[in-house]
C-alpha positions in Angstrom: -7.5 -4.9 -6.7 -7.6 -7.2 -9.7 -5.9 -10.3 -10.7 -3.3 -8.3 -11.6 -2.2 -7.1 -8.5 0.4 -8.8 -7.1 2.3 -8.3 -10.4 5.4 -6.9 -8.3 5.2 -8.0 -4.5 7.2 -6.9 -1.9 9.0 -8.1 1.6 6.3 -7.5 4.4 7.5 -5.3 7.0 6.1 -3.6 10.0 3.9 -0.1 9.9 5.1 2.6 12.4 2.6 1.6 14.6 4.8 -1.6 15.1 1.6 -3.9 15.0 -0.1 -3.3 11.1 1.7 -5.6 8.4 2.7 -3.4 5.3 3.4 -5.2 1.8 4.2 -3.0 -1.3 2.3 -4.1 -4.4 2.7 -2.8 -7.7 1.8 -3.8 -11.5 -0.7 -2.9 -14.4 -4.6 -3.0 -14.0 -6.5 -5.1 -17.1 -7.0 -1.9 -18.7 -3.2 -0.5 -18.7 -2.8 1.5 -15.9 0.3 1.1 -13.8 -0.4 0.8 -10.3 2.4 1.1 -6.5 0.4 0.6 -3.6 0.7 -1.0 0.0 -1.4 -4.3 1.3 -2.4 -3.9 5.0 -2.7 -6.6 7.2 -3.8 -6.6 10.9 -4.3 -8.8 13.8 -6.8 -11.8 12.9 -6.2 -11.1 9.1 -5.4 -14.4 6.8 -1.6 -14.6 7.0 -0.9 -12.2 9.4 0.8 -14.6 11.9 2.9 -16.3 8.6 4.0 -12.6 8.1 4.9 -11.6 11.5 8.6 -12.7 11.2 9.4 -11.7 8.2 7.8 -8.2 9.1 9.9 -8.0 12.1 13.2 -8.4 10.5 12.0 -5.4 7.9 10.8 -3.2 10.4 13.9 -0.7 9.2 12.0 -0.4 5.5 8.7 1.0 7.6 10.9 4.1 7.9 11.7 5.1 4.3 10.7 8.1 3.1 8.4 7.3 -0.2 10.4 7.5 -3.5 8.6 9.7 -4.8 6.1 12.2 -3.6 2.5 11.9 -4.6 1.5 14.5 -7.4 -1.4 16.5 -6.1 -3.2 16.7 -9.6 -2.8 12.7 -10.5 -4.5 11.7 -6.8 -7.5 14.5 -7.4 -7.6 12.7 -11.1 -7.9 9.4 -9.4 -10.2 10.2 -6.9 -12.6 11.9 -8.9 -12.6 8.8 -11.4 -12.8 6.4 -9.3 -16.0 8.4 -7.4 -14.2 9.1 -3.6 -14.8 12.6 -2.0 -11.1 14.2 -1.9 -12.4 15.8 1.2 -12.6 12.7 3.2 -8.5 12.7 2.6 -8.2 16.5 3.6 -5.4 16.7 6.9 -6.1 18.9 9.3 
C-alpha cells in the first residue's frame, strides 16, 4: 500500500470468523491505478482493541455479498504483474 491508500476508508466491521477486523480501502496508486481492497486486523495488531466496538456494531456489513464479482482476466493481469504465482490462489 502507498500513501495513497486510505484515499476512501471504510467503517470497520467484523470478518465471518467473528474475531479478524475488516476495513474497506479504496483510492488511486501514485501511478493512476484505482485500487478497492480490505485492511485486516487481528488480535495484538495496532488498533485492534480501538476497533473492536465499532466492528461489533458492523458485524451485519461482514455478510454482504461483494458488489461486484472479481473478473477472472483482470486478477490473472494483476497477479502476473505484480510477480505472485496464480496457483497459490487456486481453491480446491
Amino acid at each position: 500500500m502507498t500513501e495513497h491508500s486510505h484515499d476512501a476508508v471504510d467503517h470497520p466491521f467484523l470478518a465471518e470468523d467473528g474475531v479478524t477486523i475488516l476495513r474497506r480501502v479504496g483510492g488511486r496508486t501514485d501511478d493512476g491505478v484505482l485500487f478497492d481492497g480490505y485492511e485486516e486486523f487481528h488480535p495484538g495488531d495496532p488498533a485492534y482493541d480501538e476497533m473492536l466496538p465499532a466492528a461489533r456494531a458492523n458485524r451485519e456489513e461482514a455478510d454482504e455479498p461483494p458488489e461486484r464479482p472479481v473478473d477472472p482476466d483482470t486478477l490473472a493481469r494483476l497477479l502476473r504483474e505484480s510477480g505472485v504465482d496464480a496457483a497459490d490462489f487456486d481453491e480446491e
